[in-house]
C-alpha positions as CSV (number, residue, x, y, z in Angstrom):
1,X,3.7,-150.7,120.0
2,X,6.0,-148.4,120.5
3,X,6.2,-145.0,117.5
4,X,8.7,-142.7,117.0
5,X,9.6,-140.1,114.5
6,X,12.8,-139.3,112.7
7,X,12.8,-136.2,110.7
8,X,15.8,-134.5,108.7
9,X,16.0,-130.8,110.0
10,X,15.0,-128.9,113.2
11,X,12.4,-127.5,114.3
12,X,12.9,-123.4,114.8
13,X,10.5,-122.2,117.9
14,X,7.3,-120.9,116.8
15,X,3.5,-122.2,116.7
16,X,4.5,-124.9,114.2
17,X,6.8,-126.6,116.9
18,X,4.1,-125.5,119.6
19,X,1.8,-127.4,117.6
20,X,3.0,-130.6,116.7
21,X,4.5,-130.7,120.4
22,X,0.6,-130.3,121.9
23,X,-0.3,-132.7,119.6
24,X,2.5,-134.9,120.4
25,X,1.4,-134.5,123.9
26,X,-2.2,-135.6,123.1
27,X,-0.9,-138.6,122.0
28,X,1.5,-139.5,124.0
29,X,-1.4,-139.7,126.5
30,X,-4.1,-140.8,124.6
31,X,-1.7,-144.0,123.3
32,X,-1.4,-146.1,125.8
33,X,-5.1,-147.2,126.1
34,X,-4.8,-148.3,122.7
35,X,-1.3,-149.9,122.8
36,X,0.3,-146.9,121.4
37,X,3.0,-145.6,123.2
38,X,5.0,-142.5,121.9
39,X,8.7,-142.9,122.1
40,X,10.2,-139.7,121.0
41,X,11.3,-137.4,118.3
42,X,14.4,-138.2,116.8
43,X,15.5,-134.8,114.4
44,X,18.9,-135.0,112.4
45,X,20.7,-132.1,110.6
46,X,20.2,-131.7,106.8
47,X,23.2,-133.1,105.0
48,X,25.5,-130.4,103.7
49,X,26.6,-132.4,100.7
50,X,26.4,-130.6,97.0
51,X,24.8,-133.1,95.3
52,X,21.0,-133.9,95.7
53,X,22.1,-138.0,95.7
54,X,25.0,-137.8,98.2
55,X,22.5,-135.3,100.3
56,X,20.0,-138.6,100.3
57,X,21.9,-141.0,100.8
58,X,23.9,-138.9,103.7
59,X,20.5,-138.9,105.9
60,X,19.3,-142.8,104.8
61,X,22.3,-143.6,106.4
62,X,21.3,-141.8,109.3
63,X,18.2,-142.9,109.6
64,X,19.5,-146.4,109.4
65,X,22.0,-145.9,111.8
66,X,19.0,-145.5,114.3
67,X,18.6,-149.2,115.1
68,X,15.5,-149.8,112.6
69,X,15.9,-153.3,113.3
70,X,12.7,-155.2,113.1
71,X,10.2,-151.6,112.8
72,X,7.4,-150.9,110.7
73,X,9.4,-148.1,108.3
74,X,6.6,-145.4,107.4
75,X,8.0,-143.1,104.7
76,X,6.5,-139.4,104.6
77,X,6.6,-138.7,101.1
78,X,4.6,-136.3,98.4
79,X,5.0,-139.9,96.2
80,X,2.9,-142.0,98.4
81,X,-0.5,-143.3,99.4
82,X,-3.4,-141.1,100.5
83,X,-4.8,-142.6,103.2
84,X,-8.3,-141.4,105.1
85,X,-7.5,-141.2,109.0
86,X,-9.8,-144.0,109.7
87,X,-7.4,-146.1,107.0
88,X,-4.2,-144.6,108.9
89,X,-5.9,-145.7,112.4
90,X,-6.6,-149.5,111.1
91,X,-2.3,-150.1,109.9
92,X,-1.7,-148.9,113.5
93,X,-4.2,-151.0,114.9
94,X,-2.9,-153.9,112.1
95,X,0.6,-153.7,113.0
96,X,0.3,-153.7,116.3
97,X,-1.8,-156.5,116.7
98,X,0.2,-158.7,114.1
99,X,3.2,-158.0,117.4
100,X,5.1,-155.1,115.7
101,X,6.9,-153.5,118.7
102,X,7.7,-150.5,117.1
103,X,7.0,-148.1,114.2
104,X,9.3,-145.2,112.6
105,X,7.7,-142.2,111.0
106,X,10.7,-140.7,108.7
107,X,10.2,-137.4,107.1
108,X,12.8,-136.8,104.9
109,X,14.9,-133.8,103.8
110,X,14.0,-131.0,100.8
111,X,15.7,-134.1,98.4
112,X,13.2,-136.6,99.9
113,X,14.5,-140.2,100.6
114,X,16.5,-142.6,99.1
115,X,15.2,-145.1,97.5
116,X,16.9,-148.4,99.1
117,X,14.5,-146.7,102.6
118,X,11.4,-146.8,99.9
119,X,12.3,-150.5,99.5
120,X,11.9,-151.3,103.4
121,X,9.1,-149.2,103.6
122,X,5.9,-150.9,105.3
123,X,4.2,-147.6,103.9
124,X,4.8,-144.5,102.1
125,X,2.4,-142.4,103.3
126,X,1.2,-138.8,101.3
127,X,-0.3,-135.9,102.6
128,X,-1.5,-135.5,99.0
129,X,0.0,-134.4,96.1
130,X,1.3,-131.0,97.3
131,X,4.4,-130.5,98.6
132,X,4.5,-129.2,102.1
133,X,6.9,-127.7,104.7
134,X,8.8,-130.1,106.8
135,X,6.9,-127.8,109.6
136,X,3.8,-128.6,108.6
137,X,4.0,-132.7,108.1
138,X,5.4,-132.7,112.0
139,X,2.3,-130.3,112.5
140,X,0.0,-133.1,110.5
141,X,1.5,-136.4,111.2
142,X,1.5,-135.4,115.0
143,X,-2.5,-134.5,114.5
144,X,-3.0,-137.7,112.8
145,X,-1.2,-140.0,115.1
146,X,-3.4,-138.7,117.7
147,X,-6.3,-138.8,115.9
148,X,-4.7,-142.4,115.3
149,X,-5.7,-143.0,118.6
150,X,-8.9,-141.3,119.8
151,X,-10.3,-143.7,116.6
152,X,-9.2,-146.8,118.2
153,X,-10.0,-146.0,121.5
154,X,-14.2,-144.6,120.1
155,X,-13.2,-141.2,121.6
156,X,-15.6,-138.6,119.5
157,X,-12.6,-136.5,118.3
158,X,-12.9,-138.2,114.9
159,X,-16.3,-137.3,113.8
160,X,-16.4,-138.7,110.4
């Protein structure tokens, strides 16, 4: 199964980006033995609208416009479900064995996302109840996509 990510903003150089791109690495290698390939980063500008709605629905529209077709939609959002890893791990593992060919992680902007993406959501997905940095869920959903697959595959990263 193919996962990629679509997130509203871009990523300034610095150790965030460094991160999440090692991380990103990791997977992309790691993957494969566990039919997980990584296919990319998708990043879109924040919509410059003055209203909060319009701002939304600006970068749903976007998102849509990136051939979703049949994709599992994951939804980053503060609103979501708290998952353990091992949980996160087991959807991957579910999806791709129920012949999902492809999954889209979508952080949204400082508005969050519209709610018609919330309704084709195969998960909304919470890093808990504190808001964080756009940064910092690249930084964390990279970490866990890896971790993702060193659970799948038995590797002894995930020691819990």
């Amino acid at each position: 199964m193919k996962i990629a990510i679509h997130a509203v903003g871009r990523m300034k150089a610095g150790p965030e980006k460094d991160l999440a791109a090692r991380y990103l690495d990791r997977f992309a290698k790691a993957g494969p033995a566990v039919g997980l390939e990584f296919s990319g980063l998708t990043e879109i500008p924040e919509s410059q609208a003055a209203r909060g709605p319009d701002r939304i629905r600006e970068e749903a529209d976007r998102l849509a416009g990136a051939s979703l077709g049949d994709a599992v939609l994951v939804l980053l959002d503060e609103r979501g479900r708290n998952l353990t890893s091992q949980a996160f791990a087991e959807n991957l593992a579910s999806w791709r064995d129920q012949g999902k060919r492809t999954s889209v992680f979508a952080i949204g902007g400082p508005d969050g996302h519209d709610p018609r993406l919330r309704d084709k959501a195969g998960l909304v997905w919470s890093f808990g109840a504190l808001t964080w940095p756009h940064q910092l869920v690249r930084v964390m959903l990279a970490e866990q996509l890896y971790r993702a697959a060193t659970i799948l595959s038995g590797h002894p990263y995930h020691r819990a």
